[in-house]
Residue, then its C-alpha position, 0 to 999 in steps of 0.5 A: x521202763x527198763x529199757x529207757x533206763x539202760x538206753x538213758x544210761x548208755x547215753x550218758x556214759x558216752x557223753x561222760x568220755x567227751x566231756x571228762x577229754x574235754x576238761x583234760x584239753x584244758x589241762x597243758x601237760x595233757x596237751x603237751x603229751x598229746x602233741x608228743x604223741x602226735x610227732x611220734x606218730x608224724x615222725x614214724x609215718x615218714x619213716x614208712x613212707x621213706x622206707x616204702x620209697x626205698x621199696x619201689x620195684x622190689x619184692x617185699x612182705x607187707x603187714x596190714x589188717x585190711x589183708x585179713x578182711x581180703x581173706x588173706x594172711x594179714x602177711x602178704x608177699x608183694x611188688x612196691x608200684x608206686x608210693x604217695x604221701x599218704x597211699x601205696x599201690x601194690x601188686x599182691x603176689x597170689x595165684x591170681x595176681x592183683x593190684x591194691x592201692x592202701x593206704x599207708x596208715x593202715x600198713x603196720x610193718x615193711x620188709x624186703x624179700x631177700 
């Protein structure tokens, strides 16, 4: 029986998020701050993605958190191959070298190694 409750509960409490989002949608300071952070968001992709295409060829450091699920440092030396709108493929200077296609969402900083 307690376990209906807390599965009962837990359904209701999800819900609840949609539907208080669903009633601030309707409020338009709530959706003019939204579409901000949307452009802000927009105008700093296309920063990175401008930058990364500065970066072709050259040696750099990238930060991404999908390193660390690679079972590397989330820091990680390596060669800009190419870029596009939304992917960048890179050679990860290791003992071992290899070639990894990310995507450009998920790098969080670029910097180039002097």
């Amino acid at each position: 029986m307690w376990l209906f409750i807390i599965v009962f509960a837990i359904m209701i409490f999800t819900r609840l998020d949609d539907l208080i989002e669903f009633f601030k949608s309707k409020d338009p300071n709530y959706q003019e701050s939204k579409a901000k952070e949307q452009m802000e968001l927009l105008n700093q992709r296309a920063e990175l993605v401008e930058r990364l295409h500065s970066l072709i060829g050259l040696d750099c450091q990238i930060e991404s958190q999908l390193f660390y699920l690679m079972s590397l440092s989330s820091k990680v030396e390596v060669t800009i191959q190419s870029v596009d709108q939304d992917w960048v493929k890179l050679s990860v200077k290791q003992r071992k070298p290899f070639d990894v296609v990310v995507k450009i969402e998920d790098v969080t900083s670029v910097s180039r190694i002097v």
